[in-house]
Every structure is written in C-alpha cells, then in structure tokens.
C-alpha positions in Angstrom: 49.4 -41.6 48.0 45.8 -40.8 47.1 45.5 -38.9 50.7 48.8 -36.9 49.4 47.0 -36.5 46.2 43.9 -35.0 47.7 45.5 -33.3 50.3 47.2 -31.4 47.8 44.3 -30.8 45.7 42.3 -29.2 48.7 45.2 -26.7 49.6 45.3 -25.6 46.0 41.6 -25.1 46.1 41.7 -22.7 49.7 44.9 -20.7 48.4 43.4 -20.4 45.2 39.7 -19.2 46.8 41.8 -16.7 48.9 43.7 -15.2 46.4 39.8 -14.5 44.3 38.6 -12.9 47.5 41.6 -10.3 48.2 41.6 -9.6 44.5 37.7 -8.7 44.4 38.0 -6.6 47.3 41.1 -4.9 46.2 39.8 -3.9 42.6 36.2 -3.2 42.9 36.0 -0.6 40.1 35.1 2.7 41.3 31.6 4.2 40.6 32.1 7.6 38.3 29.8 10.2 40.2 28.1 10.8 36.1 27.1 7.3 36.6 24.6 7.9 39.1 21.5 10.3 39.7 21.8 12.7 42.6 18.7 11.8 45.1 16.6 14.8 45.7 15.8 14.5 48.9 17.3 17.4 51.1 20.4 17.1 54.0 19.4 17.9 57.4 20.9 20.9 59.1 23.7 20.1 61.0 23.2 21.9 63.5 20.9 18.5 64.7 24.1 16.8 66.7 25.5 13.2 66.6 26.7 11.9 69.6 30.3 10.4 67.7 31.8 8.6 71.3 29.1 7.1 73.3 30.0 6.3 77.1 29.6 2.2 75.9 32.2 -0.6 75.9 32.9 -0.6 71.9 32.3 -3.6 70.1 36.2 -3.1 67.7 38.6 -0.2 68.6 41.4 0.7 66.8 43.6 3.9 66.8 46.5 2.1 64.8 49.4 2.8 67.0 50.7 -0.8 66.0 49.1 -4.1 63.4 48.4 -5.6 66.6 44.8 -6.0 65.2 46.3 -7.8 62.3 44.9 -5.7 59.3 45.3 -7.0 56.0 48.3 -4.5 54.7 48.9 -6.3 51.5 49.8 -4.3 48.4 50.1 -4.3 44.7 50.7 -2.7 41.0 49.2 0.8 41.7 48.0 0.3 45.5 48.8 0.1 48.9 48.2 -0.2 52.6 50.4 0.8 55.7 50.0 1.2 59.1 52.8 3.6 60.8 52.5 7.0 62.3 49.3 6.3 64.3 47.3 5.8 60.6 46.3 3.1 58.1 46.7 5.0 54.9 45.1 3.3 51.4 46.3 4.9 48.2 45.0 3.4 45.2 46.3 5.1 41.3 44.4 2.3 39.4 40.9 4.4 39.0 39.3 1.5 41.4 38.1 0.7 45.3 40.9 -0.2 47.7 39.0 -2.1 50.8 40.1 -2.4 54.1 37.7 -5.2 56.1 37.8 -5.1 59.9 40.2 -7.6 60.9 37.3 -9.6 62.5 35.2 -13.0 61.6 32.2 -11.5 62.9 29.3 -9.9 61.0 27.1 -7.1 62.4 23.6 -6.1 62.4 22.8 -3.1 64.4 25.3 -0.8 65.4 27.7 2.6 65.3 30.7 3.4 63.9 32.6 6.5 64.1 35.9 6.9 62.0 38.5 9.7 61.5 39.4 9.7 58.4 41.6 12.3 56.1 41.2 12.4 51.9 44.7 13.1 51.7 45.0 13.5 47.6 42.5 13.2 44.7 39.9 15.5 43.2 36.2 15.7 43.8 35.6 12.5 41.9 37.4 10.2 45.0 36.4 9.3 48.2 36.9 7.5 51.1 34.2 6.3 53.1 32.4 2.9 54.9 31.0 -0.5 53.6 28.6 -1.7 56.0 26.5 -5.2 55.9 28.1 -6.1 53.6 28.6 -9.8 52.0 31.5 -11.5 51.5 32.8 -10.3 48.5 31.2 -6.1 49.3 29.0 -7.1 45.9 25.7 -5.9 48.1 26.1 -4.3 50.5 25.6 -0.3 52.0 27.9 2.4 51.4 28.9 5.9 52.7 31.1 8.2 50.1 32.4 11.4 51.3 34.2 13.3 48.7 37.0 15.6 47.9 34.9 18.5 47.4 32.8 17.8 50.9 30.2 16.2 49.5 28.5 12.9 50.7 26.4 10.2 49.4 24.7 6.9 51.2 24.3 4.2 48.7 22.9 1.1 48.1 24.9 -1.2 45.8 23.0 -4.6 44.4 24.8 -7.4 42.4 22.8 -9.2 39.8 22.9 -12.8 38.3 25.2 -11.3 35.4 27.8 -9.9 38.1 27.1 -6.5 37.5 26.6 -4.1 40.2 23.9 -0.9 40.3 24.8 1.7 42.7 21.6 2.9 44.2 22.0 6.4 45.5 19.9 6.5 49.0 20.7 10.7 49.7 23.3 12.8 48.0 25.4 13.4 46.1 25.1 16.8 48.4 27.3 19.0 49.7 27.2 19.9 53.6 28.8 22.5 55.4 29.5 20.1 58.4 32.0 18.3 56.4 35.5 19.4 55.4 36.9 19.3 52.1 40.4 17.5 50.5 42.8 17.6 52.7 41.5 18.0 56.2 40.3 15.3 58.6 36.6 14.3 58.8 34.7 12.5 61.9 32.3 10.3 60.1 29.7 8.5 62.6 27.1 5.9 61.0 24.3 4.7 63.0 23.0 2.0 61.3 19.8 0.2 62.8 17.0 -2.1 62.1 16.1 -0.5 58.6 17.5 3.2 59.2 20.7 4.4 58.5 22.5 7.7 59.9 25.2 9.5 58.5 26.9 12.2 60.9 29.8 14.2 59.9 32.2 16.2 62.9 29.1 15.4 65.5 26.1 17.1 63.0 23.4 15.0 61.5 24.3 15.1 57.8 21.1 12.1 56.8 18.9 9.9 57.7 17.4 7.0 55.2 15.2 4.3 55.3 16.3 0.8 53.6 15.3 -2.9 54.4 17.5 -4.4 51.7 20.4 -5.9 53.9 20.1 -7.1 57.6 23.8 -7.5 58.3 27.2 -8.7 56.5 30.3 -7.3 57.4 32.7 -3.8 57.8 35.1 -2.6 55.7 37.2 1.1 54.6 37.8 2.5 51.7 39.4 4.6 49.0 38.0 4.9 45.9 40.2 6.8 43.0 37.8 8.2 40.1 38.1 8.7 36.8 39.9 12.2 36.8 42.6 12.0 39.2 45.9 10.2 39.1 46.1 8.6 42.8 43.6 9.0 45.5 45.2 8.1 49.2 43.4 8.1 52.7 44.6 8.4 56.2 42.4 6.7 58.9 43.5 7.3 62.7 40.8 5.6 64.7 37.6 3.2 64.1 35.6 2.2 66.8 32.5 0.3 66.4 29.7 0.5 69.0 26.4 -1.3 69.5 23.5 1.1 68.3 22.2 3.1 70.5 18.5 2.7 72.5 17.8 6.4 70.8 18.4 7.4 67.5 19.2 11.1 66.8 
C-alpha cells in the first residue's frame, strides 16, 4: 500500500511539473515595443549576403508536410497550433508569446538556423521570430523579433530572483529593406556562434552582435501578439538547423 501511495504521489508530481512548463511557455507575456529602448547601433547593408542553405548534413529539418516530428500542437482559450497544408501556424489573441520548442531533447551551442516564416495577421506591434539558448522555461535566453512593419530586433532577455524578465535590446528595433512586411513570407537565417550572433533576412546580412551571456539552452518559434492588435498568427514552412559554419559572414 505505501508503494501505491508513493507511486501515486510521484505521478501527480511529473503531470503536475508538466502542465507548469507548457503553461510558461505558452503565456510568456509579450514585450510592448514602448517598453524597450531602440539600440543605436546601425543595420548592415544588405547587400552583404547570408548563405541561408549551406551544402551540410542539417542537424533538425522540418518542412511540416506531416507531425511526424511530433511537435507539441496543443491549444487553448485564445491560442493555437496546427500543422496541415505544409505549415505549423501559431495564432495567439491573448496579447502574449505562443512558443513552439523543437521537438528535440537536445540543447545546442553553436549553430545556424534558417526558417521561413509568414506574419500572417497583426499590426506592427507583433512578431514572430526565434528563441535560441534558451533554458528550460525561455526565462533567459536570446531572441530574434521581426515585426509586422519589417522591422527586426535581437534581444537579450534575463530573469531575476523576483521572476521578472528585462528584455535587453542587442540591435534594433530597425527597419531593413531586406525584410518584407505583414503578410509576405520572410527567410530568416541566425548564425549564432561562440559569443556572436547573425541575423540574415531573404540571404542579406541584416546584424551582427557580440554577447557572452548564454552558451547554449535550447530552440524554440514564436508568435508574439502585442498590445494593439486583436490576434497575431504565423505560418512557418520549413526549419532546418545546421552546425555553424567554419566562416562567418
């Protein structure tokens, strides 16, 4: 009887621990662009190119033509996620972060990932974008934000003692003319490696930072729905993740 007891007991605790970790990495709250200083340091032109596909065995592929990669598709009161039609498309309507992890237990270091992704609805205050080294619950951790109005921003986001969470903005909020705006669908390449990270939009150089907060953690997509629309929704037809190449751009 005491085994059954504790048995019990120990399930409860694991569904219980679960059920925390998908609800903080469903409702992050999103960051409100007022909330944060623009960084003054200037975009690179794009007409500096990003090599998006190397000609390397990729470390995670997925062009959604099937769940066969088991993504978490779970939904909820005012969000959702759905793979059909070649796409996993997020829509979140509760003025927070929808996050999609890569369905894998490793994390990573050093490496590249390009994604094709579409803000489908919102405003300029949405996104959609990358979480990258990232710990377990995305509470530190890097992030890229492009916008609905096609403009970017690489940030830094740091968790305290009291739970609360800075957003550090590395470069941006800027607008490029390499990336396309609300509507139409962006190739967004990250090269992140040792302490630089590389933000290419559609095969241009958009930025390049320098940052030795985090060392590695894990991967995850997102929509984040701001304060002034009613639903923000993303389409996202391929990921692939590649180890970092021997030269940066």
């Amino acid at each position: 009887m005491l085994v059954l007891v504790t048995g019990s007991l120990l399930a409860l605790v694991l569904i219980g621990s679960a059920l925390l970790l998908f609800f903080s990495l469903s409702h992050q709250p999103a960051t409100n662009r007022s909330q944060v200083a623009a960084s003054a340091n200037p975009s690179p032109s794009p007409d500096v190119l990003v090599q998006a596909r190397p000609a390397t065995a990729p470390l995670f592929s997925d062009n959604f033509a099937d769940n066969s990669k088991g993504w978490d598709t779970t939904g909820g009161p005012g969000f959702s996620k759905t793979i059909a039609n070649h796409a996993l498309t997020m829509t979140d309507r509760n003025h927070r972060i929808l996050v999609a992890p890569l369905p894998v237990r490793q994390t990573f270091s050093d490496f590249q990932i390009t994604v094709d992704m579409t803000l489908q609805s919102g405003d300029g205050n949405d996104s959609m974008g990358i979480y990258m080294r990232g710990d377990d619950q995305l509470a530190n951790d890097y992030r890229v934000d492009i916008f609905g109005d096609a403009t970017y921003a690489i940030s830094k986001e740091v968790t305290g003692l009291d739970g609360n969470t800075q957003v550090r903005i590395l470069s941006g909020i800027s607008p490029n003319r390499a990336i396309k705006p609300l509507g139409q669908q962006n190739e967004v390449t990250v090269i992140i490696k040792g302490n630089q990270i590389i933000l290419g939009v559609n095969g241009h150089l958009i930025a390049s930072v320098t940052d030795s907060s985090y060392s590695n953690g894990m991967i995850a997509l997102f929509v984040s729905n701001g304060s002034s629309s009613p639903a923000a929704t993303a389409a996202i037809t391929s990921v692939t993740v590649y180890p970092a190449p021997s030269q940066l751009p």
